[in-house]
C-alpha positions as CSV (number, residue, x, y, z in Angstrom):
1,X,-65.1,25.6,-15.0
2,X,-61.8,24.2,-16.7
3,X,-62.6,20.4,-15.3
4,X,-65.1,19.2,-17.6
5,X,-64.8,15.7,-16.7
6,X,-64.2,13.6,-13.3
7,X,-64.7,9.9,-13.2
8,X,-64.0,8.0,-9.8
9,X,-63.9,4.2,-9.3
10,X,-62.5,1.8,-7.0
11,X,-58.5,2.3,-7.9
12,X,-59.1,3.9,-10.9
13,X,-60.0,8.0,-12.2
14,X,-59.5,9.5,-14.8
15,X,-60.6,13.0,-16.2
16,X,-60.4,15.8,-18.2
17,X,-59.4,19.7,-18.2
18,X,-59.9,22.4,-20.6
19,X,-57.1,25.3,-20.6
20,X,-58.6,28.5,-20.3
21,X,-56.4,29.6,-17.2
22,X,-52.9,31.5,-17.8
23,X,-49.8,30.0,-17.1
24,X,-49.6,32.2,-14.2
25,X,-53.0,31.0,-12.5
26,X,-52.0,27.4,-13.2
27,X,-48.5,27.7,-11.7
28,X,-50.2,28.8,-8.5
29,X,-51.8,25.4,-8.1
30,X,-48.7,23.0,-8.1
31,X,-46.3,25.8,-7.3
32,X,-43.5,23.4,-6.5
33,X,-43.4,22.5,-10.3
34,X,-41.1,24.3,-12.2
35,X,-41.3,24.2,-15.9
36,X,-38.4,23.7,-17.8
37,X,-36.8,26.5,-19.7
38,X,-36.3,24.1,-23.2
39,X,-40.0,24.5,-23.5
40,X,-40.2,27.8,-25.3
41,X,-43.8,27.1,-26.3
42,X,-46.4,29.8,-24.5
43,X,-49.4,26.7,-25.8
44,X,-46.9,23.6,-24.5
45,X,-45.8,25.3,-21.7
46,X,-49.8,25.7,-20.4
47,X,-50.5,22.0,-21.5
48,X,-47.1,21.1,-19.3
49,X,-48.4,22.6,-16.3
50,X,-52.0,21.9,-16.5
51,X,-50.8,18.3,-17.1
52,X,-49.3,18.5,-13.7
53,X,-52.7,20.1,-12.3
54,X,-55.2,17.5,-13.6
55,X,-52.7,15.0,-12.1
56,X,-53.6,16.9,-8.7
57,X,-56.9,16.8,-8.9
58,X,-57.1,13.5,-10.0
59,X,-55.2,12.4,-6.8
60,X,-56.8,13.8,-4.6
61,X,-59.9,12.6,-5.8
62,X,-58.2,9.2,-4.3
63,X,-57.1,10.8,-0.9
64,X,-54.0,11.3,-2.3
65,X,-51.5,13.9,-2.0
66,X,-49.5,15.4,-5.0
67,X,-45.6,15.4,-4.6
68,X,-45.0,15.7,-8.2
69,X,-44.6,13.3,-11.5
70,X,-41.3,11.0,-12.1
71,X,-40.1,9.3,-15.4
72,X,-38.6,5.7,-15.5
73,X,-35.8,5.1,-18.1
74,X,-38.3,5.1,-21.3
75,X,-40.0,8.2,-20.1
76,X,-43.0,7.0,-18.6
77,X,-44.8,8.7,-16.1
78,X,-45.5,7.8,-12.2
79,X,-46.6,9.8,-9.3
80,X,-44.0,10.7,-6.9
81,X,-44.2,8.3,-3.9
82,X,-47.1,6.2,-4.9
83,X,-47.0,2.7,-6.9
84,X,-49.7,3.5,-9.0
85,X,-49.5,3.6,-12.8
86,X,-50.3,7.0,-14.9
87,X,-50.6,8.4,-18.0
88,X,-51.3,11.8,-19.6
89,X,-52.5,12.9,-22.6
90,X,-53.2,16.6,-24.4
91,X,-54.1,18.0,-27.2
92,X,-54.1,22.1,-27.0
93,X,-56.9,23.0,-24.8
94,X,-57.4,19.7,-23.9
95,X,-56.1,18.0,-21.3
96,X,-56.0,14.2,-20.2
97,X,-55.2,12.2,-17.1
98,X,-55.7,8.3,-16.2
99,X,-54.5,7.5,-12.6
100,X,-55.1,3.1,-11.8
101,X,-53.5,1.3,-8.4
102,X,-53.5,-1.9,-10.4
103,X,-52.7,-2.2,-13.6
104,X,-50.7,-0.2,-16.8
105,X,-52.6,2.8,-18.2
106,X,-52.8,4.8,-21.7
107,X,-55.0,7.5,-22.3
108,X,-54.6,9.7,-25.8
109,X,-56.8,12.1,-26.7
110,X,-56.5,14.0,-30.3
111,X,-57.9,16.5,-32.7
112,X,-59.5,15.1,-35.9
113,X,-57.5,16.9,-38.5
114,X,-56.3,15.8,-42.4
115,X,-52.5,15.2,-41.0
116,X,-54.2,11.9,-40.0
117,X,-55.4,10.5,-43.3
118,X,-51.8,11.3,-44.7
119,X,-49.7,9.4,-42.3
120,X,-52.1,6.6,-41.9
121,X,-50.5,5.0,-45.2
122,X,-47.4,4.6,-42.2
123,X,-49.0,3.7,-39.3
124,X,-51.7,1.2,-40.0
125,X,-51.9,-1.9,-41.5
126,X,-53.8,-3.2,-44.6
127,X,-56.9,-4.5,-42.7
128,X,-56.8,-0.8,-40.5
129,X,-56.5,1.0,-43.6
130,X,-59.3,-0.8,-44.9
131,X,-61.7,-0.6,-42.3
132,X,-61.3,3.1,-41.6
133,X,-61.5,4.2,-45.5
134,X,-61.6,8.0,-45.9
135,X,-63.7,8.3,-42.3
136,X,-61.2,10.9,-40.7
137,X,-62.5,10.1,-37.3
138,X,-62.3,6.7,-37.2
139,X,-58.7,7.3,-38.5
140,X,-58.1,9.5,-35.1
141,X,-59.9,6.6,-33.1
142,X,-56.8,4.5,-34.8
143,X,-54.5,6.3,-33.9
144,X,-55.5,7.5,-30.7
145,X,-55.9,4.1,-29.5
146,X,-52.1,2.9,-30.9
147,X,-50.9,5.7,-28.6
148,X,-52.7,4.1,-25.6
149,X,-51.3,1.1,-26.4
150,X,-47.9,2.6,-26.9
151,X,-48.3,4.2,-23.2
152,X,-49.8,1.0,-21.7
153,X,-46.4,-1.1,-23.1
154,X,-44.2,1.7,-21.4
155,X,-41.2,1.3,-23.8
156,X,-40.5,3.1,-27.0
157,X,-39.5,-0.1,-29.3
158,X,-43.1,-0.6,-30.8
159,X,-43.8,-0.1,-34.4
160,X,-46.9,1.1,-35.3
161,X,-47.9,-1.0,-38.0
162,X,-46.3,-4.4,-37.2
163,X,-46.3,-4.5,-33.4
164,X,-50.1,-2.9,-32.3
165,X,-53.2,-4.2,-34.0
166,X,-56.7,-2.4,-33.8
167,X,-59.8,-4.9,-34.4
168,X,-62.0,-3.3,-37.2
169,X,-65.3,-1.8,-35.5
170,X,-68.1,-0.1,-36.3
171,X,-68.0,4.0,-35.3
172,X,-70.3,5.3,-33.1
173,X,-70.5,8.1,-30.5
174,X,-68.4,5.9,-27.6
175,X,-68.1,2.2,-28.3
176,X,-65.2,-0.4,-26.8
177,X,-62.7,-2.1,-29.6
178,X,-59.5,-4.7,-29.0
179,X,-56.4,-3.4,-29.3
180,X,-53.4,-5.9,-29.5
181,X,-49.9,-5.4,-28.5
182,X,-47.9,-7.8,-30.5
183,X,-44.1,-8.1,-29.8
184,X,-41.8,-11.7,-30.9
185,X,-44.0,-14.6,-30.1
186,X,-45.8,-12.3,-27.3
187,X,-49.6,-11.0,-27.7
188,X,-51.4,-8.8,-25.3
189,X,-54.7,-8.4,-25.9
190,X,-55.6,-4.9,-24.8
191,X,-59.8,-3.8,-24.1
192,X,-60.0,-0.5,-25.1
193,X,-62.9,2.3,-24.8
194,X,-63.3,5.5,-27.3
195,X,-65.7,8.8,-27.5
196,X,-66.1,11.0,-30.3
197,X,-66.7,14.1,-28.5
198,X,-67.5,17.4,-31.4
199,X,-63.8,19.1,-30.4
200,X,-61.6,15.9,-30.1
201,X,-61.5,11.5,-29.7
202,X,-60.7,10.3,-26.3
203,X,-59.4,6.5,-26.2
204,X,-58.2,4.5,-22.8
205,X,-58.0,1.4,-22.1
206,X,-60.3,-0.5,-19.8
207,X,-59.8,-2.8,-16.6
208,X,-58.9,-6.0,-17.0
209,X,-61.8,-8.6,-15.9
């Protein structure tokens, strides 16, 4: 069963799809998608449509019916007639989807890997850099957790190490840390939730109380 995860609360779902379909089967779900013919990819071209699937599924998890997925100016992501807010994540199988009626989403999920530790010099602050040493998987909770925050701002102007802060934590299994979008005088302090799962890290932010 490609949905391995399916959370429903009052507003809010998010989940979580592994690829194991052809492009074929997948088209057949949303068949009024069309993917575009720039992506040349046979792997981006599966996590493009199953993107669009897990959106599905996730709707109508909320009584909702799929008419597709629109982009503002910056590029984020909305569901086609509904003012909800939405974000997608993947990282080849994996796919991500956070769908909320309130408030901004990001959801970014990632693959531990060494490419990590060697931008992190770029993308991190002193204090970041600090507090996740050599731990390669705290490093992707970092970064997965920037891109949330990235998605959750909705523009495209943020730099990663001046603008969003992550709070050093202790690494467990699933734990909550504080993000912070910082832009000019602004700050936006973001609650944000992680799991280490053995294939990837999943981070998304958490409702505002």
């Amino acid at each position: 069963m490609p949905l391995e995860k399916l959370v429903v609360e009052l507003g809010r779902t998010w989940a979580l799809w592994r690829i194991e379909e052809e492009e074929e089967t997948l088209a057949e779900i949303v068949p009024l998608e069309k993917i575009s013919d720039t992506i040349t990819s046979p792997q981006k071209r599966l996590e493009w449509i199953a993107g669009r699937v897990l959106v599905k599924e996730v709707m109508e998890a909320m009584d909702l019916n799929y008419h597709g997925i629109v982009k503002d100016e910056f590029g984020k992501p909305f569901p086609e007639r509904y003012d909800y807010q939405l974000s997608l994540s993947h990282s080849f199988p994996f796919v991500a989807v956070l769908l909320d009626k309130y408030e901004s989403v990001g959801i970014d999920l990632e693959q531990p890997k060494e490419k990590l530790l060697r931008i992190a010099p770029r993308i991190h602050s002193e204090d970041e850099l600090k507090d996740a040493g050599t731990d390669i998987i705290k490093h992707c909770i970092y970064w997965c957790a920037k891109e949330a925050l990235i998605k959750i701002y909705g523009k495209k102007d943020l730099i990663f190490s001046e603008n969003m802060k992550i709070l050093p934590f202790q690494r467990k299994t699933e734990g909550d840390i504080i993000g912070k979008i910082i832009v000019k005088d602004m700050e936006r302090v973001i609650p944000l939730y992680y799991q280490v799962n053995q294939e990837f890290v999943l981070v998304f932010n958490k409702r505002m109380q």
